[in-house]
VOKEZA-134936 format. One record per residue: residue in three letters; x, y, z of N, C-alpha, C in turn. Coordinates in nm, 2 decimals. Layout:
! residues N
pt resn:ALA; n.px:X; n.py:Y; n.pz:Z; ca.px:X; ca.py:Y; ca.pz:Z; c.px:X; c.py:Y; c.pz:Z
...
This chain:
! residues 110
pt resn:UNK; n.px:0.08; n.py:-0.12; n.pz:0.00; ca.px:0.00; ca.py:0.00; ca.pz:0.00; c.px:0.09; c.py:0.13; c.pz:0.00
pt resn:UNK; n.px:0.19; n.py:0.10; n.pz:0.04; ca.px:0.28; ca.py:0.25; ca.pz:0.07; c.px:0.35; c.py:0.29; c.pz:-0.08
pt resn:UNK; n.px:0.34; n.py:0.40; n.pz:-0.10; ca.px:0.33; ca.py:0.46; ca.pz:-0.24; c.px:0.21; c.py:0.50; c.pz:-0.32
pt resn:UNK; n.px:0.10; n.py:0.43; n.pz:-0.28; ca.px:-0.01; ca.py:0.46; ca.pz:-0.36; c.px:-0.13; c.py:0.48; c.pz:-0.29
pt resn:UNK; n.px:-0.11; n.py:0.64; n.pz:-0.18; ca.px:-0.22; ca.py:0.66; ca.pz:-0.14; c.px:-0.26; c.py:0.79; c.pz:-0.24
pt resn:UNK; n.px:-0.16; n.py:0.82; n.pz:-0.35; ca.px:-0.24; ca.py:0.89; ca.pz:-0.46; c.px:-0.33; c.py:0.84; c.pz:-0.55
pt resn:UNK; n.px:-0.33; n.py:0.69; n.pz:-0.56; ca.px:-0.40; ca.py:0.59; ca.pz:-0.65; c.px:-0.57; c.py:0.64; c.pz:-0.61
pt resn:UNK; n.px:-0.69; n.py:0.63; n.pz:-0.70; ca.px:-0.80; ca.py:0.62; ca.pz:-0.68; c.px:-0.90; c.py:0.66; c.pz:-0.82
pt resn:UNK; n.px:-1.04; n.py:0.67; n.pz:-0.77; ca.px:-1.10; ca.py:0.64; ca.pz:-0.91; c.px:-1.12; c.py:0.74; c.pz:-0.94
pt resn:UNK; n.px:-1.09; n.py:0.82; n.pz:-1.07; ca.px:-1.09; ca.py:0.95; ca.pz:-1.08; c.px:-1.27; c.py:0.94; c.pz:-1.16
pt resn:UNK; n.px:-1.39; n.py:0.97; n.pz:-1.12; ca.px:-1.51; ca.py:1.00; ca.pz:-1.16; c.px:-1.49; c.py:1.14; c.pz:-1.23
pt resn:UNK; n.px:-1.57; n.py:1.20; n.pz:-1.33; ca.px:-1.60; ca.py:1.29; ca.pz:-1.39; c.px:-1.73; c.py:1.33; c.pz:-1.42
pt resn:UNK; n.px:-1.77; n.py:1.46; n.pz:-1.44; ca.px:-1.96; ca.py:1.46; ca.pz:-1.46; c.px:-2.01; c.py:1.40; c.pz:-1.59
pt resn:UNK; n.px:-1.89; n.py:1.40; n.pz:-1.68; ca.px:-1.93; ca.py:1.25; ca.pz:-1.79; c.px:-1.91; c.py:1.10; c.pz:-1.79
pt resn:UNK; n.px:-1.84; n.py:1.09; n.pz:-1.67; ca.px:-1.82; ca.py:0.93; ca.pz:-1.64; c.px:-1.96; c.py:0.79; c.pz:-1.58
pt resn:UNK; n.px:-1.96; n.py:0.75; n.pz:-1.67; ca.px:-2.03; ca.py:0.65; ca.pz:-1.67; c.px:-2.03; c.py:0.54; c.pz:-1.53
pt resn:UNK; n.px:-2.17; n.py:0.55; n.pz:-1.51; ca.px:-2.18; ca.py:0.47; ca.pz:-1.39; c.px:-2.23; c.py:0.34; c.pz:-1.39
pt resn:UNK; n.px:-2.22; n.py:0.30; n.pz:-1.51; ca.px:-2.29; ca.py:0.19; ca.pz:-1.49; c.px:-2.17; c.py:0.03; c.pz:-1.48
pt resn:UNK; n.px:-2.24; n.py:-0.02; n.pz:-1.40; ca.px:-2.16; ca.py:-0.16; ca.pz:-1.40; c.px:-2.17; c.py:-0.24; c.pz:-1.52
pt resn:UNK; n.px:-2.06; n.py:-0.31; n.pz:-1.50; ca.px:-2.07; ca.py:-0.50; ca.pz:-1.59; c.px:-1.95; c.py:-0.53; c.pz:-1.56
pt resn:UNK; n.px:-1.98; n.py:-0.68; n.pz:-1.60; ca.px:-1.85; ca.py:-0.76; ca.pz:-1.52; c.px:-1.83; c.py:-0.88; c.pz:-1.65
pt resn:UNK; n.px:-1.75; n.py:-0.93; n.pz:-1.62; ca.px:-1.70; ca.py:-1.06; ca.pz:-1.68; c.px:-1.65; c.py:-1.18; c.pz:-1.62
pt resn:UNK; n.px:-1.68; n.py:-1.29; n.pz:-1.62; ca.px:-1.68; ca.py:-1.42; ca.pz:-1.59; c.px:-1.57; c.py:-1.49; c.pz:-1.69
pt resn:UNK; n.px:-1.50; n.py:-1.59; n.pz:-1.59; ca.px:-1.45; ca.py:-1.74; ca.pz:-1.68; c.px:-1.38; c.py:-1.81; c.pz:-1.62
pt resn:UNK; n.px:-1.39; n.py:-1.92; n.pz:-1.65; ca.px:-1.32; ca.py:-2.04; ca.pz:-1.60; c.px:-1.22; c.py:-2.11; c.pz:-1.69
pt resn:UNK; n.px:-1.12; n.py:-2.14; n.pz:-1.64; ca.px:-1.06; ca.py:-2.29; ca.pz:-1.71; c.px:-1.14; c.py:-2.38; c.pz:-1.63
pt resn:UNK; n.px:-1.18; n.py:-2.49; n.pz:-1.73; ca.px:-1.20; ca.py:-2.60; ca.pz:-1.65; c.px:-1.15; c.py:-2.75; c.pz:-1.62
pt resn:UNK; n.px:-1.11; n.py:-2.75; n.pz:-1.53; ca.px:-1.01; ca.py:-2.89; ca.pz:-1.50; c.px:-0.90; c.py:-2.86; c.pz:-1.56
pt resn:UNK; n.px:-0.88; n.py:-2.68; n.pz:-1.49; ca.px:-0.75; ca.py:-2.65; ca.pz:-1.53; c.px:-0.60; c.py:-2.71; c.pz:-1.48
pt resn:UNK; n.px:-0.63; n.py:-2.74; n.pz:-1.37; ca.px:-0.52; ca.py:-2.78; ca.pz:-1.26; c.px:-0.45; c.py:-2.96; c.pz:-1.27
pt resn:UNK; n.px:-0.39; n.py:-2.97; n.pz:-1.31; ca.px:-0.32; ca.py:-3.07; ca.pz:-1.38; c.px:-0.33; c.py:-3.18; c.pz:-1.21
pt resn:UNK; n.px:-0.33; n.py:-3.14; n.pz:-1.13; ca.px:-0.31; ca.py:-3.21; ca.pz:-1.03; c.px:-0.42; c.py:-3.28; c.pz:-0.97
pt resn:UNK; n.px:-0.57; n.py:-3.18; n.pz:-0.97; ca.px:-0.64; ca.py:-3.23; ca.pz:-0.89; c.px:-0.82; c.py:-3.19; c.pz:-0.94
pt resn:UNK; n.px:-0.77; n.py:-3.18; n.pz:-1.09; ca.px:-0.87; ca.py:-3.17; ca.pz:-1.20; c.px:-0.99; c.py:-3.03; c.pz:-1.15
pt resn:UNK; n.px:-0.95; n.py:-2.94; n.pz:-1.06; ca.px:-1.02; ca.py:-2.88; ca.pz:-1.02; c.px:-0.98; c.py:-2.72; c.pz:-1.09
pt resn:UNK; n.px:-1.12; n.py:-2.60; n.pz:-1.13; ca.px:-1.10; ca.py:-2.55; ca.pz:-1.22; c.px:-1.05; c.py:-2.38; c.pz:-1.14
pt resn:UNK; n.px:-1.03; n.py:-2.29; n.pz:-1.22; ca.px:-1.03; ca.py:-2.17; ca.pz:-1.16; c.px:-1.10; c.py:-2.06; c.pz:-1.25
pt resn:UNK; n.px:-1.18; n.py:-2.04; n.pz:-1.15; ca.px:-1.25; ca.py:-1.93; ca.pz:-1.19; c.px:-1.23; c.py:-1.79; c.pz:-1.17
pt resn:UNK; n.px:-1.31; n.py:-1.69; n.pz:-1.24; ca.px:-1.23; ca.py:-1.54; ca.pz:-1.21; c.px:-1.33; c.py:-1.42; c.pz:-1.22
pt resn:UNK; n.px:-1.32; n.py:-1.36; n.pz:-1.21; ca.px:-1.45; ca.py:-1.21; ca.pz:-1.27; c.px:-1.37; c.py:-1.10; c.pz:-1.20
pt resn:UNK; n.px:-1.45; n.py:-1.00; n.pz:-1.33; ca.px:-1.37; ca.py:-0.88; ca.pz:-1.29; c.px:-1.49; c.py:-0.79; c.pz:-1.33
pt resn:UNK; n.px:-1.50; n.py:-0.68; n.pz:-1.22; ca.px:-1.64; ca.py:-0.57; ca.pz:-1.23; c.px:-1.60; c.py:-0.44; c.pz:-1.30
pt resn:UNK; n.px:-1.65; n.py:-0.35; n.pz:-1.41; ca.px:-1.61; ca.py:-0.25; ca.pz:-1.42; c.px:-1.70; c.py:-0.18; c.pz:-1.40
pt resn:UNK; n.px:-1.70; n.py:-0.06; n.pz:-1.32; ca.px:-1.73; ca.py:0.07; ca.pz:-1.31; c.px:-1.70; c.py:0.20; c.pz:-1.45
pt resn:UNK; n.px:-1.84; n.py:0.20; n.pz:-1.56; ca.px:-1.81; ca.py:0.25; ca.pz:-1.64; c.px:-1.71; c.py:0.16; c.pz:-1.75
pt resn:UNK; n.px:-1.60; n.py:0.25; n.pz:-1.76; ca.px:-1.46; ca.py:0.15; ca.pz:-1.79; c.px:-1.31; c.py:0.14; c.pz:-1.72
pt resn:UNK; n.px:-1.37; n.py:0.16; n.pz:-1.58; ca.px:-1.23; ca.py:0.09; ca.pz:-1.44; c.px:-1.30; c.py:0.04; c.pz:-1.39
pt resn:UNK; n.px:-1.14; n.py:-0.08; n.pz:-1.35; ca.px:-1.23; ca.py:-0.18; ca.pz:-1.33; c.px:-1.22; c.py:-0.15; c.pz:-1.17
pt resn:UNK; n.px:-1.33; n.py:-0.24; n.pz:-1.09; ca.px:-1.31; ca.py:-0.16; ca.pz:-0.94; c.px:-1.31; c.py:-0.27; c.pz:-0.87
pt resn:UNK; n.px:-1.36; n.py:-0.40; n.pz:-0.91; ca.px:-1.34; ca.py:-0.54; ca.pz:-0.87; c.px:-1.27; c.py:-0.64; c.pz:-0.93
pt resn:UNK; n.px:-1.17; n.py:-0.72; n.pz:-0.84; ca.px:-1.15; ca.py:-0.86; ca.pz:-0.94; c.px:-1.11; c.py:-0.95; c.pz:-0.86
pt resn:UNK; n.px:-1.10; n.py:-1.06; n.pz:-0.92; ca.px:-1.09; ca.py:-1.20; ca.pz:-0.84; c.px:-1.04; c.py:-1.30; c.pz:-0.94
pt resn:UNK; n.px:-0.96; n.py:-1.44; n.pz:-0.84; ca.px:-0.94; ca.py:-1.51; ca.pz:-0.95; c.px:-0.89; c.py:-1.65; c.pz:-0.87
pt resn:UNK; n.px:-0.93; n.py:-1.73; n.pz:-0.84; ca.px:-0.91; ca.py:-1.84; ca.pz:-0.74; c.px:-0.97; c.py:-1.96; c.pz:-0.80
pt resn:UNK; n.px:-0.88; n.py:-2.06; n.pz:-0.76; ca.px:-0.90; ca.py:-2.22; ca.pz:-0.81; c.px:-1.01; c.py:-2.23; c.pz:-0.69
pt resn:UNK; n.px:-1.12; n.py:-2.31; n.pz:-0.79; ca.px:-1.29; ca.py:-2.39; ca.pz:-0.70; c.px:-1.27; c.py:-2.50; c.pz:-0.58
pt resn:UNK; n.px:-1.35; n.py:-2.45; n.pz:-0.50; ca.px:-1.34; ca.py:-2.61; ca.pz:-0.42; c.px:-1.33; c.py:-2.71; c.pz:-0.42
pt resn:UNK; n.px:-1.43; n.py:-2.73; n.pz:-0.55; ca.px:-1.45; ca.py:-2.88; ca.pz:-0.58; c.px:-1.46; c.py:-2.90; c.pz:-0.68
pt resn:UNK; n.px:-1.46; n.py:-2.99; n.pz:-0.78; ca.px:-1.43; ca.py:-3.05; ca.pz:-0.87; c.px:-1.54; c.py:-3.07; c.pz:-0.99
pt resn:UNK; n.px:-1.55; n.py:-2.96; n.pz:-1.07; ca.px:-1.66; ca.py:-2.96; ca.pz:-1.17; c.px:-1.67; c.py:-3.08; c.pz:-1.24
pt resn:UNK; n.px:-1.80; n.py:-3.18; n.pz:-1.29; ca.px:-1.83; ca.py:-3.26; ca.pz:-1.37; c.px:-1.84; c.py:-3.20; c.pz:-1.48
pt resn:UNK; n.px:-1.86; n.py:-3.08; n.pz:-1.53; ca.px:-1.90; ca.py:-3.00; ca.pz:-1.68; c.px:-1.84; c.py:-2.87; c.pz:-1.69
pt resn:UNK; n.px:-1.80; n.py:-2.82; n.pz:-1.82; ca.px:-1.77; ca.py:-2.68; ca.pz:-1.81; c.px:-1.89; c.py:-2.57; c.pz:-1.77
pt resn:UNK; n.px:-2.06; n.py:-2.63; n.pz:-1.81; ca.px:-2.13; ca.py:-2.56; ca.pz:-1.75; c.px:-2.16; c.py:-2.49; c.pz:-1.60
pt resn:UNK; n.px:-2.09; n.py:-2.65; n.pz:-1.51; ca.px:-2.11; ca.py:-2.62; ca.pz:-1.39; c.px:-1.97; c.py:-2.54; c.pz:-1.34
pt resn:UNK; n.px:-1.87; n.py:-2.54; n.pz:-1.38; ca.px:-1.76; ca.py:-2.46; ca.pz:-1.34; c.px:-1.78; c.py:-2.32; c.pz:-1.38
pt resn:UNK; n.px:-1.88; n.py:-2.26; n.pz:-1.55; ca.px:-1.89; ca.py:-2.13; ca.pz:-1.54; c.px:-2.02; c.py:-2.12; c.pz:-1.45
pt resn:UNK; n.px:-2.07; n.py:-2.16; n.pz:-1.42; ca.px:-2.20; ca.py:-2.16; ca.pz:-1.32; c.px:-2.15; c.py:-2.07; c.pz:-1.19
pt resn:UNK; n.px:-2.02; n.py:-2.16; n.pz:-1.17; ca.px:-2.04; ca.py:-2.14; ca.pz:-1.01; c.px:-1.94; c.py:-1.97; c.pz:-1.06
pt resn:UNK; n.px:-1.83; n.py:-2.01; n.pz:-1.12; ca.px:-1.74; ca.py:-1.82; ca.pz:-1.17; c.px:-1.86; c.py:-1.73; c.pz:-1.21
pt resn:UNK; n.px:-1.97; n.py:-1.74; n.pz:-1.22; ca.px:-2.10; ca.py:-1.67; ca.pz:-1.29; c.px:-2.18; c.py:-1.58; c.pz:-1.11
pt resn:UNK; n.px:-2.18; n.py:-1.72; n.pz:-1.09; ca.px:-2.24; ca.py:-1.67; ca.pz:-0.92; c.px:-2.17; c.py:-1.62; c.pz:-0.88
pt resn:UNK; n.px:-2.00; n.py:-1.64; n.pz:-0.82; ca.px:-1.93; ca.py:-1.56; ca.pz:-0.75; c.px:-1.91; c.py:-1.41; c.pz:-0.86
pt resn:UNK; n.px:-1.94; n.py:-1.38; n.pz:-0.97; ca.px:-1.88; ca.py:-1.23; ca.pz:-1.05; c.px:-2.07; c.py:-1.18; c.pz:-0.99
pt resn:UNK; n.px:-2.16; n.py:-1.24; n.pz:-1.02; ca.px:-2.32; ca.py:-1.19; ca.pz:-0.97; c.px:-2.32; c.py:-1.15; c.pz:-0.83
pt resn:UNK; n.px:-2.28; n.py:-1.22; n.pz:-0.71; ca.px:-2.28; ca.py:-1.20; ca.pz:-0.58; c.px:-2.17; c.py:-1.03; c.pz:-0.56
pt resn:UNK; n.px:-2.09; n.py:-1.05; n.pz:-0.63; ca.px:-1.98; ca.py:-0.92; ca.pz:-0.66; c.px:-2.03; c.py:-0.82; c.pz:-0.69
pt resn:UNK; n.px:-2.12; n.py:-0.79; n.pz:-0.75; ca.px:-2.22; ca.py:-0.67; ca.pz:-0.89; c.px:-2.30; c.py:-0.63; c.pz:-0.80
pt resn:UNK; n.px:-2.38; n.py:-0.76; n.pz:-0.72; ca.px:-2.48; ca.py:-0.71; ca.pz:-0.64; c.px:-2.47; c.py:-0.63; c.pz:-0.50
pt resn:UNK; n.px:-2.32; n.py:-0.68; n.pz:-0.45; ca.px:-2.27; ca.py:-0.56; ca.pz:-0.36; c.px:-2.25; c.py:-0.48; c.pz:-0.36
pt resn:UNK; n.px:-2.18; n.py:-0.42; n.pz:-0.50; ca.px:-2.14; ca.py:-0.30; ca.pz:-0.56; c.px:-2.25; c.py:-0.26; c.pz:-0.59
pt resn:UNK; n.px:-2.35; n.py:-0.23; n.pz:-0.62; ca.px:-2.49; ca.py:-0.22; ca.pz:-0.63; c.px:-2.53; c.py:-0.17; c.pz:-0.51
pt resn:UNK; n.px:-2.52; n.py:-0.22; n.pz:-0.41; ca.px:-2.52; ca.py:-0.18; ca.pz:-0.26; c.px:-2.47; c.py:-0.07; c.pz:-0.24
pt resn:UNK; n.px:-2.29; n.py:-0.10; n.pz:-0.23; ca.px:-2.22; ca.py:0.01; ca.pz:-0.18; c.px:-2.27; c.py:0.13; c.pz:-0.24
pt resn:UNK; n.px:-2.28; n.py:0.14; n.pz:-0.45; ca.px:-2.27; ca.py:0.24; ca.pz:-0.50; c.px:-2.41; c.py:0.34; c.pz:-0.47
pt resn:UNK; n.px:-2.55; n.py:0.26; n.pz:-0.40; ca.px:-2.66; ca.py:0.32; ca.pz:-0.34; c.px:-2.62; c.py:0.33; c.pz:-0.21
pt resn:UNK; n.px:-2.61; n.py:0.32; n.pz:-0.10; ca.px:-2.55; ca.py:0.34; ca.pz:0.00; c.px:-2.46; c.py:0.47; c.pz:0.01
pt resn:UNK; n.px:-2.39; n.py:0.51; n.pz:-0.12; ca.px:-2.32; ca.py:0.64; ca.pz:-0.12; c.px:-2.38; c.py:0.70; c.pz:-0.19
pt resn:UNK; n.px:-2.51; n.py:0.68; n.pz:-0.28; ca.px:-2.59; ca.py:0.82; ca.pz:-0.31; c.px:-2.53; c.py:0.83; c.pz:-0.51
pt resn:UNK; n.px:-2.52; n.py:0.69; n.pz:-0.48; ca.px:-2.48; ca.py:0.67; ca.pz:-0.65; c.px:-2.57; c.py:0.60; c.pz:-0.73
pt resn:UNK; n.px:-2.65; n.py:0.60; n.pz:-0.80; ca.px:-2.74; ca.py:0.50; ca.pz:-0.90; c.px:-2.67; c.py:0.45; c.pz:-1.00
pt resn:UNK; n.px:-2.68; n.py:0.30; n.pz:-1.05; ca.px:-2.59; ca.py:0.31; ca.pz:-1.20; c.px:-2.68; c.py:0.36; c.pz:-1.31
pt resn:UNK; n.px:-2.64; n.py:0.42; n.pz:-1.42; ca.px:-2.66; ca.py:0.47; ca.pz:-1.52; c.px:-2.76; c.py:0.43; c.pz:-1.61
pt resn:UNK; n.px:-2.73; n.py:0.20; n.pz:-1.59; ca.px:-2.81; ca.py:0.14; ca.pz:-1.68; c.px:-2.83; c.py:0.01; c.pz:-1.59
pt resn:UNK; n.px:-2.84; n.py:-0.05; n.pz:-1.66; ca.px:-2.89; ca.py:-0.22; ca.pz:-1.62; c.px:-2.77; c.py:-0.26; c.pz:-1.63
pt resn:UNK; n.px:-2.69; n.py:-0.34; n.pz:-1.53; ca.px:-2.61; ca.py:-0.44; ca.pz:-1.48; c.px:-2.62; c.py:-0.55; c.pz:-1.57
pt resn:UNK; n.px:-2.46; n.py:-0.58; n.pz:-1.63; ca.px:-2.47; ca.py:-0.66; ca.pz:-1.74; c.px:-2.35; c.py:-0.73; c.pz:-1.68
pt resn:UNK; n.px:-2.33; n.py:-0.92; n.pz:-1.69; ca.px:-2.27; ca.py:-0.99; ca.pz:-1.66; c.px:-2.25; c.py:-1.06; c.pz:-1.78
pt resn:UNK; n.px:-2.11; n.py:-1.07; n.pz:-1.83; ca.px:-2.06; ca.py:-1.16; ca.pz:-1.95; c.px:-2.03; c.py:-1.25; c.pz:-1.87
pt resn:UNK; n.px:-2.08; n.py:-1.42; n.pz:-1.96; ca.px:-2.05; ca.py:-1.51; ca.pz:-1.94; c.px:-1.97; c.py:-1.62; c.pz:-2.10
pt resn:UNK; n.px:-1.88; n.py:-1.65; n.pz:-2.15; ca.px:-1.87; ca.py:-1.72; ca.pz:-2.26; c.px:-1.92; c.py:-1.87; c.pz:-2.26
pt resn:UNK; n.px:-1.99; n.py:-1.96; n.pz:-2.14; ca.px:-2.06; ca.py:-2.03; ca.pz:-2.18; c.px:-2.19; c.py:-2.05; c.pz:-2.18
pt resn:UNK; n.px:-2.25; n.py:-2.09; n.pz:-2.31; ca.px:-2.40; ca.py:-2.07; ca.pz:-2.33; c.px:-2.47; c.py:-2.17; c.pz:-2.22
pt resn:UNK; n.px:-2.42; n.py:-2.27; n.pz:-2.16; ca.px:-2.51; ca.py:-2.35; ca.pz:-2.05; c.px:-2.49; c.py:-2.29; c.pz:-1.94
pt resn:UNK; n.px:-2.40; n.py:-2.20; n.pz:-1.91; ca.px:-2.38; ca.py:-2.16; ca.pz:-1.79; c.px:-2.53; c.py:-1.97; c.pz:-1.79
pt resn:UNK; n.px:-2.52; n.py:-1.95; n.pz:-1.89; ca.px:-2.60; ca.py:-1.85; ca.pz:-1.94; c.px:-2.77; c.py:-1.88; c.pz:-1.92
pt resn:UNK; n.px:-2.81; n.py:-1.98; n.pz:-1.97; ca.px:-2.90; ca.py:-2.05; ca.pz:-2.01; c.px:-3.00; c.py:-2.10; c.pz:-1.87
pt resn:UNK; n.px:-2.85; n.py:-2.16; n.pz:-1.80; ca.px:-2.92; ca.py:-2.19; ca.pz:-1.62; c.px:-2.90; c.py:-2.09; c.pz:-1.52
pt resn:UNK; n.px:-2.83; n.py:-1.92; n.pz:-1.58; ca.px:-2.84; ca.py:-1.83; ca.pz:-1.43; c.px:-3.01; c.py:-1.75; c.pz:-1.50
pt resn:UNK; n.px:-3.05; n.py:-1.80; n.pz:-1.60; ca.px:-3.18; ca.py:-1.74; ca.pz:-1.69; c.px:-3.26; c.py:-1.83; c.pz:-1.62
């Protein structure tokens, strides 16, 4: 942290407030224990203000069910920030959009 307490998000009165995030998994990426890692990243506008990226518990049967679960954990994320950003007197701009690249993982958060 030390050096970058000038870092932060520079907002402007044309800056876009709307969220979306992105999802994905390798699945049975991990050579060892066939278990996949998932990731999602939230942008605010176009910074990003969230992200994540950690191998799964357990051991996906399908690539569906591994973007399933990277789909929920990027959704659970959006919906917080959604929170925080009302909580401080901010509305997003538009409707909360979550990319996912697989269609069965799409198909079952519908």
């Amino acid at each position: 942290m030390k050096g970058t307490s000038s870092y932060g998000i520079h907002l402007t009165c044309g800056s876009s407030l709307s969220l979306h995030g992105f999802t994905n998994v390798d699945w049975a990426g991990s050579v060892d224990d066939k278990k996949s890692t998932g990731g999602y990243i939230v942008f605010l506008g176009t910074i990003p203000v969230s992200w994540k990226s950690e191998k799964q518990r357990t051991v996906a049967r399908s690539s569906t069910k591994a973007e399933y679960k990277a789909l929920a954990d990027g959704t659970v994320e959006v919906l917080w920030l959604c929170y925080l950003l009302t909580y401080l007197c901010f509305s997003p701009s538009s409707v909360t959009t979550i990319w996912c690249d697989n269609l069965g993982a799409t198909y079952l958060s519908a």
